[in-house]
C-alpha positions in Angstrom: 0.0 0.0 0.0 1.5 3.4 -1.3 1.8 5.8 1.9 1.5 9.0 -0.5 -1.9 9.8 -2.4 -2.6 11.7 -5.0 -5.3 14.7 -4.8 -9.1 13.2 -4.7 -7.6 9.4 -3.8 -9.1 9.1 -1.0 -13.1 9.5 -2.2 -14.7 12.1 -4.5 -18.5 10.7 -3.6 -20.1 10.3 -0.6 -21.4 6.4 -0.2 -25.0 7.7 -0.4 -24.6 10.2 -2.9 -24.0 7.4 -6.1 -27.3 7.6 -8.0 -28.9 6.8 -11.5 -27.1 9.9 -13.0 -23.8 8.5 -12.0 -24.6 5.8 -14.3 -21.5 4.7 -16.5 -19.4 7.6 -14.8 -15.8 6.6 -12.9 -16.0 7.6 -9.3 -14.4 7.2 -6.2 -15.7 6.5 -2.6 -14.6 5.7 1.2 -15.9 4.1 3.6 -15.6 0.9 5.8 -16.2 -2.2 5.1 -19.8 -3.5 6.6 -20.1 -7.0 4.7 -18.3 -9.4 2.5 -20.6 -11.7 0.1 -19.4 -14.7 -2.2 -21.9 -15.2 -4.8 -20.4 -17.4 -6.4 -17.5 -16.2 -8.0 -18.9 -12.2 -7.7 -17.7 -10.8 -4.5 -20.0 -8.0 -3.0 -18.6 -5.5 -0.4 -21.5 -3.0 1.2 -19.0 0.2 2.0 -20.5 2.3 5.0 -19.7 6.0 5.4 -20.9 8.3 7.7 -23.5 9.2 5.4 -25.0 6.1 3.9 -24.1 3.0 2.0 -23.3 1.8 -1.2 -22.8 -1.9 -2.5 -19.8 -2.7 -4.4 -19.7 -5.9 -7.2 -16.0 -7.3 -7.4 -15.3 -9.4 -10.6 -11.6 -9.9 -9.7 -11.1 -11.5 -6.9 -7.6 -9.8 -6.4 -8.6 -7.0 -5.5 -9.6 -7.9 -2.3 -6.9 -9.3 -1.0 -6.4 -8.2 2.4 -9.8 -6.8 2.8 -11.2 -7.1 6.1 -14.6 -6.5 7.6 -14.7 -2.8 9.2 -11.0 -1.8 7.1 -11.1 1.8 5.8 -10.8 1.5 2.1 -11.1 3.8 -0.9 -12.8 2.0 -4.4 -12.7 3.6 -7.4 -14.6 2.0 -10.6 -17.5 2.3 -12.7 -21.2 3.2 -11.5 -23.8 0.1 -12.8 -27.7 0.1 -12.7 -28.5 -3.1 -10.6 -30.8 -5.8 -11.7 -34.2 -5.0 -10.8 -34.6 -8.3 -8.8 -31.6 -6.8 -6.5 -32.7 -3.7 -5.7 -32.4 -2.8 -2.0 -35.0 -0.2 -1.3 -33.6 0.0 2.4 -30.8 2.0 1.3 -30.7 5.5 -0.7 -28.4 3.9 -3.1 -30.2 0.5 -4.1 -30.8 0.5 -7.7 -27.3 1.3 -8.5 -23.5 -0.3 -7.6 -20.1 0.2 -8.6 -17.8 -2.1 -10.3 -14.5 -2.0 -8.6 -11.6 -1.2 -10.4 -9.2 -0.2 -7.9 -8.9 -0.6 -4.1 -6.4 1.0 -1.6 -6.9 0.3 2.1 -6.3 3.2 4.5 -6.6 1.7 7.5 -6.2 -1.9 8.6 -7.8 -4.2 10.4 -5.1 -6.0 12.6 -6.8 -8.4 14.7 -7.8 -12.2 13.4 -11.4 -11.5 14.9 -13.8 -8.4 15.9 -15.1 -8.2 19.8 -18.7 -8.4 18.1 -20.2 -7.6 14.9 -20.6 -4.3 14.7 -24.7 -4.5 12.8 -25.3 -6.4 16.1 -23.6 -4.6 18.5 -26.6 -3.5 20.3 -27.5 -6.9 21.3 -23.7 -7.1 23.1 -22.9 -6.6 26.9 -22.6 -3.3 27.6 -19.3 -3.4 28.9 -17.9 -4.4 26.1 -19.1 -2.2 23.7 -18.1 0.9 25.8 -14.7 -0.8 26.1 -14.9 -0.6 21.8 -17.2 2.7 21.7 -15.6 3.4 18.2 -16.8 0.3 16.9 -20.3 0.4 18.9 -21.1 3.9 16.9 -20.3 2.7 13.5 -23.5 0.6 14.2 -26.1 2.6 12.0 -28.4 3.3 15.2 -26.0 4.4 17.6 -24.2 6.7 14.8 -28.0 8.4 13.7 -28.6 8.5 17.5 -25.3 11.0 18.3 -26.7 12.7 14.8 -29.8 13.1 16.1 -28.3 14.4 19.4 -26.5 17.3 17.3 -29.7 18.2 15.3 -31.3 18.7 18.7 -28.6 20.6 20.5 -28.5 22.8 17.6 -32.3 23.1 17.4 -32.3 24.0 20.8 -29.6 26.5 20.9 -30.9 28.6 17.9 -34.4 28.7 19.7 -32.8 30.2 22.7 -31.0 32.9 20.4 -34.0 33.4 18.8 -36.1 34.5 21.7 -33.4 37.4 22.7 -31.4 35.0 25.4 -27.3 34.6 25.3 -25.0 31.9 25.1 -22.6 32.6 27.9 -20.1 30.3 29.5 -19.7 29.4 33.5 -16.6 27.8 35.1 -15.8 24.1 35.6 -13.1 24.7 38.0 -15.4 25.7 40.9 -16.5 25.0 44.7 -17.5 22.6 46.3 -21.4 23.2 47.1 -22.6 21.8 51.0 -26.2 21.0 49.2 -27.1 19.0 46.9 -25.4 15.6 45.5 -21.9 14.5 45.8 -19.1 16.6 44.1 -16.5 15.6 41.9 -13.0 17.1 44.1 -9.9 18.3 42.3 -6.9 19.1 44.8 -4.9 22.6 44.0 -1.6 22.3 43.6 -0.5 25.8 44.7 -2.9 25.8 47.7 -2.2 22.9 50.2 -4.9 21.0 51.2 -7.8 22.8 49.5 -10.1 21.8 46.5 -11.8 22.9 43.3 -15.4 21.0 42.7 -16.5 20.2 39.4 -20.1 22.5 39.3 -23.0 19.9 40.1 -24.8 22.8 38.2 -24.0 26.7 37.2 -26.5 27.3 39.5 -24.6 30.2 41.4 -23.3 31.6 38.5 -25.9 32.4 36.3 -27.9 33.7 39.5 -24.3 36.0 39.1 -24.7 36.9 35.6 -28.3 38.0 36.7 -27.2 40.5 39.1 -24.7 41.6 37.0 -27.0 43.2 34.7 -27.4 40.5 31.9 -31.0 39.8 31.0 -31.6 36.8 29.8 -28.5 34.0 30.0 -28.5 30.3 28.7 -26.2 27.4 27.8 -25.9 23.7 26.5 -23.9 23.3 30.4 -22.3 20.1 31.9 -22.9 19.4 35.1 -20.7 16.8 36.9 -22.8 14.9 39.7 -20.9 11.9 42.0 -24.5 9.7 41.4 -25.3 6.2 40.8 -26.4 5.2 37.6 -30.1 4.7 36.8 -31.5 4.1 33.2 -32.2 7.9 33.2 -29.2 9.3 34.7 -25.8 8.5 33.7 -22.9 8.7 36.2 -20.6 11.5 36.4 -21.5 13.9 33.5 -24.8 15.0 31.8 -26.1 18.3 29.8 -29.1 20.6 30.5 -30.7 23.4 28.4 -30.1 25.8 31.8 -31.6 29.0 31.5 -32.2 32.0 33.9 -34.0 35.6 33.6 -34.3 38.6 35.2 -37.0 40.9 36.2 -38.9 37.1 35.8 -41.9 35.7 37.1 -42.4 32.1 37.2 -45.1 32.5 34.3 -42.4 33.9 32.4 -40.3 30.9 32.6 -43.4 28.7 31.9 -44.0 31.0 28.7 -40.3 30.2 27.6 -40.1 26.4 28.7 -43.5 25.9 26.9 -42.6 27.5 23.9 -39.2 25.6 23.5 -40.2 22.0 24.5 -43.2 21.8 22.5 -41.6 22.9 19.4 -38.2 21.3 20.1 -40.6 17.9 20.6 -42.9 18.8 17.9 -40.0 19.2 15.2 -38.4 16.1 16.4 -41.2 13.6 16.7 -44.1 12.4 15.2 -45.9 12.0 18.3 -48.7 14.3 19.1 -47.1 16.9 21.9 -49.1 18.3 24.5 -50.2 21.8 23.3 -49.2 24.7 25.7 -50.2 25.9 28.2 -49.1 22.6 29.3 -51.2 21.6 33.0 -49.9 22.9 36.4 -50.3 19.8 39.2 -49.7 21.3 42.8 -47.3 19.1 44.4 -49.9 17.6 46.7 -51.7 16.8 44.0 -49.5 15.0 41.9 -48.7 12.6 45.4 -52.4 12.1 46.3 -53.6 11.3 42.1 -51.2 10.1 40.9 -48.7 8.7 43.9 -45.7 10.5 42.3 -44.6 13.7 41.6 -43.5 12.7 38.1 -46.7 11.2 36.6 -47.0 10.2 33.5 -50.4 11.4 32.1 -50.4 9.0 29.4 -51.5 6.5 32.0 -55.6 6.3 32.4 -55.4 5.2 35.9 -56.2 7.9 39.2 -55.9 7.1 42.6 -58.6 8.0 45.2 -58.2 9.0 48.7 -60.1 6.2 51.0 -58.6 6.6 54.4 -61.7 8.4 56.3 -63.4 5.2 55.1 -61.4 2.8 57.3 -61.1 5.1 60.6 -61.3 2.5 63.2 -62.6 0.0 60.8 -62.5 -4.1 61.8 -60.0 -4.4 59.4 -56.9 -4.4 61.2 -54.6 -3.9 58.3 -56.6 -0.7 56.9 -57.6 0.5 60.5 -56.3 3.8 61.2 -53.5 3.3 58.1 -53.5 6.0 54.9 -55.3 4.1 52.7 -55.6 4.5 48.7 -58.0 2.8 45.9 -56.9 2.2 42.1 -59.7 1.5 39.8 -58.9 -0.7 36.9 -61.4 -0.7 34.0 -62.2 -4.3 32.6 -59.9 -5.7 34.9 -61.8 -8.6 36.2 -61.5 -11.1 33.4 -57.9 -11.2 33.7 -56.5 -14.7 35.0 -55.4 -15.9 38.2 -52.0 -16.0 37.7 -51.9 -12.3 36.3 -53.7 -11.4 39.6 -50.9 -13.7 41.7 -48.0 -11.9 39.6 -49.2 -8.4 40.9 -48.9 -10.0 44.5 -45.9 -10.8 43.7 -44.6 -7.3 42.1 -46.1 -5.6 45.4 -44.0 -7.5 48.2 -41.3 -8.7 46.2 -40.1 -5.5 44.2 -41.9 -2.7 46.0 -42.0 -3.9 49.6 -45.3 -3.9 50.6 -46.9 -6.4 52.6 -50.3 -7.4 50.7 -52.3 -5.8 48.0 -55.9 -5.9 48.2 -58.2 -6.0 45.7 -61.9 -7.0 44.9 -63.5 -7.5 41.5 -66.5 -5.7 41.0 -69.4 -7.9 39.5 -73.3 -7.5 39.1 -75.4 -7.0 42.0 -77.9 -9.3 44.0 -81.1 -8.8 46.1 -81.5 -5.2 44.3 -77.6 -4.1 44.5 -76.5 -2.5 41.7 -73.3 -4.4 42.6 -71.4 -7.3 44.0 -67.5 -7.7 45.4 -66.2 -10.6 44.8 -62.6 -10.6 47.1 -61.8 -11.1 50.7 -62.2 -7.6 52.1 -65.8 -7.5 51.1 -66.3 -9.5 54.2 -64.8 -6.9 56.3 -67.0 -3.4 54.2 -70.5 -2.4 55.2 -73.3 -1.5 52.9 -72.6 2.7 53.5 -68.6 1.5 52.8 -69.8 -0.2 49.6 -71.5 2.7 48.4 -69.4 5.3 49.2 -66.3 3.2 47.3 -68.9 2.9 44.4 -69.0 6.4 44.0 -65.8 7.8 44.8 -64.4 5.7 42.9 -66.9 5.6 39.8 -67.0 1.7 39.7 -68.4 -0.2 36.7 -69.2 -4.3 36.5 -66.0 -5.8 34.9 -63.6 -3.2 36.8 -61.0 -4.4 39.9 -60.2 -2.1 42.9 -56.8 -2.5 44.5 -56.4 -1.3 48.3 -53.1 0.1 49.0 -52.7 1.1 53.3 -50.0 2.0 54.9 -48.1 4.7 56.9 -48.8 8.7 55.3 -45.2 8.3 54.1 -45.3 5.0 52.1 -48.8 4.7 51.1 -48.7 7.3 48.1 -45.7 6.0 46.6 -46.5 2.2 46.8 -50.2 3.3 45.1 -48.1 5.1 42.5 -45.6 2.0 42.0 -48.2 0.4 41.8 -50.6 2.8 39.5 -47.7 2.0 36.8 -47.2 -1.2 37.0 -51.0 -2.2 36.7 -51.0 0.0 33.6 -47.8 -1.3 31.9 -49.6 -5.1 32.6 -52.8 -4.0 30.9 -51.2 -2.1 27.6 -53.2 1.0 29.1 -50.3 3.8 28.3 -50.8 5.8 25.6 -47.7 5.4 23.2 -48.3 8.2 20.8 -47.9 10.8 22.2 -45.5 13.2 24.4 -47.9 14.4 27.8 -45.8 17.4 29.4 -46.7 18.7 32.6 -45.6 21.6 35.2 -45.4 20.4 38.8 -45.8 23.3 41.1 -45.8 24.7 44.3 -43.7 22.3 46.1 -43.1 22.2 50.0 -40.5 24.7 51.1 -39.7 22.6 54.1 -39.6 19.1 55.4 -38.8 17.0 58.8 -35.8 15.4 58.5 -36.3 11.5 59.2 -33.6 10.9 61.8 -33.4 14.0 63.6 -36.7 15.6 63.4 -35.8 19.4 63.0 -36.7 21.3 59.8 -34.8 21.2 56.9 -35.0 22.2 53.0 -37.0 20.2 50.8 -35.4 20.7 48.0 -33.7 24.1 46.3 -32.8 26.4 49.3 -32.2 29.5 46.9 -36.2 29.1 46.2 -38.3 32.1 46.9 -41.1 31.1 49.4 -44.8 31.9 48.3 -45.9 34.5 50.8 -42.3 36.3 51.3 -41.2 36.9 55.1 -44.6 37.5 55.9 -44.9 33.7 55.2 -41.7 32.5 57.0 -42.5 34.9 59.9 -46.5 33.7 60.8 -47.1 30.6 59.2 -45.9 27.0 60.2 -42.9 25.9 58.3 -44.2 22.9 57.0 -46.9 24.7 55.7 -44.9 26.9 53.4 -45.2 26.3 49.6 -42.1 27.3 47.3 -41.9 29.0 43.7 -40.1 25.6 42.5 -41.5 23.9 39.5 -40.6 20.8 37.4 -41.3 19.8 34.2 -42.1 16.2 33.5 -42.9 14.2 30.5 -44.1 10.7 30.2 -43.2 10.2 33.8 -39.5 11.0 33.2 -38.5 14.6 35.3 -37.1 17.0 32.3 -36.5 19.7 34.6 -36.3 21.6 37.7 -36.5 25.1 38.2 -37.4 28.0 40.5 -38.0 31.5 41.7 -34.8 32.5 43.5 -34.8 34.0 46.8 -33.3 37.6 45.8 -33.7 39.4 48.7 -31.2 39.1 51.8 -33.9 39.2 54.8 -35.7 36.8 53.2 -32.9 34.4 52.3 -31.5 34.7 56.0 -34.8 34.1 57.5 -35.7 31.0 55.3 -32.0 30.0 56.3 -32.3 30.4 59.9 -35.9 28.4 59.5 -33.4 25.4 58.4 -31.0 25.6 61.5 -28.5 27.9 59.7 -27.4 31.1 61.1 -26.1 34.6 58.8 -22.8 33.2 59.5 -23.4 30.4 58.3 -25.2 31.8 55.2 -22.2 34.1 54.7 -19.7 31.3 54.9 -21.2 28.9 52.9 -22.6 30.7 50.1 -20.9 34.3 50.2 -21.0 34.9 46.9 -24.3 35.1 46.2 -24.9 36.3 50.2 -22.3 39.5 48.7 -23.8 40.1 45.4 -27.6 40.2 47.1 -26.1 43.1 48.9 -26.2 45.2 45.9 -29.1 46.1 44.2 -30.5 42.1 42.7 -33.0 41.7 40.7 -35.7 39.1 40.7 -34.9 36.2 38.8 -36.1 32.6 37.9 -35.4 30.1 35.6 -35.0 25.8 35.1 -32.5 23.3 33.4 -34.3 20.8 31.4 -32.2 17.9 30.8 -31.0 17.2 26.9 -30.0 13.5 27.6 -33.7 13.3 29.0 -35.1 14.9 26.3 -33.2 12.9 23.3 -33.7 9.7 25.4 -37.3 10.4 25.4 -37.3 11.4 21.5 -35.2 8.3 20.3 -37.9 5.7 22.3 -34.3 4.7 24.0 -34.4 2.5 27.3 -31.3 3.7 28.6 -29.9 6.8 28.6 -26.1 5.6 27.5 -27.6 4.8 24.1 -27.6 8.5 23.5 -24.4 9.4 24.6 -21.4 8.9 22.7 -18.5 8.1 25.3 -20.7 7.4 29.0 -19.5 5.7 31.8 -20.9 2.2 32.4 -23.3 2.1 35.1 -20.5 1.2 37.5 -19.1 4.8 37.0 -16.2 3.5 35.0 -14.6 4.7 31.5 -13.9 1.3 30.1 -12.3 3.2 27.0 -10.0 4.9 28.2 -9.6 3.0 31.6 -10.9 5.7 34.0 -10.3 6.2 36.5 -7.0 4.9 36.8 -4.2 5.4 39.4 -1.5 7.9 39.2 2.1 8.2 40.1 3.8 8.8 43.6 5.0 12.5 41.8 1.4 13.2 40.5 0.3 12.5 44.3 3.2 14.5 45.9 2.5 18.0 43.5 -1.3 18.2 45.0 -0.8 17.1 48.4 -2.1 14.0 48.4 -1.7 10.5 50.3 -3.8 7.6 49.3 -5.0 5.6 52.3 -4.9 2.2 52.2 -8.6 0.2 52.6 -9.2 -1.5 55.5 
């Protein structure tokens, strides 16, 4: 192979751009090497570029010699019209080939065997295609998926231009935050024993660019989070669409959220999208309906409050618990064993210790209805009623019980809410259902120690001001926080921030934490609040959610070129790995030995 080309060696044609027109014409093209066919003296290559693919016909057998499944070659020869009984209408380029001529391999393909065929690499552990991530994304999915990614990113950043905001830039070499997730640490070298942070979010700083005078900021940011892996969240690193605004109510994020999501799914899906204004769910809500505060509307299924039903009832496992009813339409033909396998889900993967449930069937002795299941022994006729109408029962439909303590109760009905609806094909594949979920709990009691502590976002305006944190009780204090959720997958958090000093130290103090303590732990934005800041507000929604969501993928890794495996591990390029004595020495730091 010669190591010098000439100009316009390598390809002049894009694999998908041969057509009829090319007919009879010489060209050249590049690509790699998907499949090798012997028919039967007639080799056929199909070369793969990044854009498309074209098949090749070999009549000497020479000139493959050498040629290797997933080799870079260039081909030059002579375009053909294909038999009509061989076209290929899978690919762009399927009523025409080229007759090779000449062949010149740019890059080699060393090893006797690949560590999986790259058309079925999606069907390989994971592990092992992240340890081969160049060879994973030649597969024509995961290639259009990190195209698609691009398209979207791009989308989404000319939108934001478009409606007046600016693409400005926040640090990576930051502090470490005392809220929030675990950070990522990077020792100083110049400053002994002290540490950067990689930013969990540039949550501080675009509250800074805010009080700096800028009007409306956004960015395509990283954010670095020490998390386990889920099949929504991918360890270490992930992007949001993070946008802030001053002078800004939270309508006025809504407005712009509303208006970028449902185009940015619109343009990218041929789902139907929920229209804005999309539906505001009060946090308590969202917990009581649907037993999460990240519903996914596509699912039918409600769940009623029946606990003032069971006050001091005979029933000693409802009696005095929180108690909640799901109604499932047309749910009482379903077999025994579909019945046994929901048992089953509830104690063994949720950890709940029974699920109730009666079938409703028609009536007897002038009742409009009968329930056939155990706890029907245990209701009387008012109980039978009022469960009738509350929950709008209808012959043919089941009614699971779900009791337990205030805490556990909502969240098993929910687990349980989804589960019943995946089982029964109930959810709504078609479309995109985007929600706002509002006015979350400023405050919460901590588990272990009792006292009062922050829900969620600290930097959160409370609704009501200091009047609110003065006269009311702290746990019943709502927040301007808001999330966005779609299909039961959270896009997005945002809030209101707490602008104002007296307010921030009160809701601070409220928490256990004293001015000092503000002023220590968050003095920058404790020393730019000093000076004249204005109100602000905005959210992140997260652009790996979002394509994830767009793509139909499972896991979020499928959408992200080089991810770490769910073991937090770069199986590429071996992080993380150790480092030498020196490397140790230059930042202060001595590895301890496990014990």
């Amino acid at each position: 192979m010669n190591v010098l080309f000439r100009e316009n060696e390598y390809r002049t044609q894009y694999c998908n751009a041969v057509s009829e027109k090319d007919i009879g014409k010489k060209v050249r093209a590049a690509g790699w090497v998907e499949n090798i066919r012997d028919h039967g003296g007639i080799m056929f290559v199909d070369l793969r570029d990044h854009y498309g693919q074209v098949q090749i016909v070999f009549h000497n057998e020479s000139l493959l010699e050498g040629i290797r499944k997933e080799c870079a070659v260039s081909i030059a020869g002579t375009v053909l019209k294909r038999d009509e009984s061989t076209y290929n209408d899978k690919i762009e380029t399927g009523t025409v080939e080229i007759e090779a001529e000449e062949v010149r391999i740019l890059g080699k393909v060393i090893p006797e065997q690949l560590p999986f065929d790259v058309d079925e690499s999606r069907k390989t552990k994971e592990d092992l295609r992240l340890k081969y991530r160049y060879l994973d994304l030649r597969n024509r999915k995961m290639h259009d998926n990190i195209i698609f990614r691009s398209q979207v990113i791009s989308f989404l950043r000319n939108k934001m231009t478009e409606m007046g905001f600016l693409e400005l830039q926040t640090p990576i070499l930051s502090t470490s935050s005392p809220e929030g997730a675990r950070d990522y640490l990077i020792p100083s070298r110049k400053h002994h024993g002290k540490f950067y942070a990689l930013p969990q979010a540039p949550q501080i700083f675009k509250q800074i660019y805010m009080v700096s005078g800028f009007d409306k900021y956004f960015q395509i940011a990283p954010c670095f989070r020490d998390e386990d892996a889920r099949a929504d969240r991918s360890p270490g690193e992930f992007y949001q669409l993070d946008f802030e605004m001053s002078f800004a109510t939270q309508e006025d994020v809504f407005a712009v959220a509303e208006e970028v999501l449902s185009e940015t799914f619109a343009k990218f899906s041929d789902k139907q999208v929920s229209a804005a204004p999309f539906r505001r769910i009060p946090f308590e809500e969202a917990m009581l309906t649907y037993g999460s505060d990240k519903p996914d509307l596509r699912n039918p299924l409600v769940i009623k409050e029946l606990s003032d039903l069971f006050v001091d009832s005979d029933f000693k496992p409802f009696c005095n618990k929180t108690v909640r009813g799901i109604r499932v339409p047309k749910m009482a033909s379903q077999s025994k064993s579909f019945f046994k396998n929901m048992e089953d889900f509830a104690t063994n993967e949720v950890g709940m210790k029974g699920l109730g449930y009666f079938k409703v069937e028609e009536g007897e002795d002038g009742r409009k209805f009968k329930y056939n299941g155990p706890i029907d022994k245990f209701l009387n006729d008012g109980q039978r009623d009022e469960l009738a109408k509350r929950c709008e029962l209808e012959i043919g439909d089941v009614l699971y019980f779900i009791a337990d303590t205030a805490k556990n109760a909502p969240k098993f009905a929910g687990q349980i809410r989804t589960e019943v609806a995946k089982r029964m094909n109930l959810i709504d594949e078609s479309r995109f259902e985007l929600c706002f979920i509002v006015d979350f709990p400023m405050y919460e009691l901590d588990e272990e120690t009792g006292k009062i502590i922050f829900t969620h976002n600290p930097f959160s305006m409370p609704q009501g001001g200091l009047d609110a944190l003065l006269n009311k009780n702290p746990l019943d204090i709502l927040a301007y926080q808001y999330d966005i959720v779609c299909n039961g997958v959270e896009l997005s958090s945002g809030a209101v921030r707490n602008h104002d000093l007296d307010i921030m130290i009160k809701a601070f103090e409220i928490a256990g934490y004293t001015e000092e303590d503000v002023a220590s732990k968050f003095g920058a934005l404790y020393n730019a609040f000093k000076y004249g800041a204005p109100p602000h507000a905005g959210m992140a929604p997260g652009v790996d959610r979002m394509i994830m969501l767009l793509t139909g993928e499972e896991s979020i890794r499928e959408i992200i070129a080089f991810p770490l495996n769910s073991n937090a591990q770069d199986l590429l390029l071996g992080a993380p790995t150790e480092v030498t004595e020196q490397q140790l020495r230059e930042v202060h730091i001595k590895v301890r030995k496990q014990m």
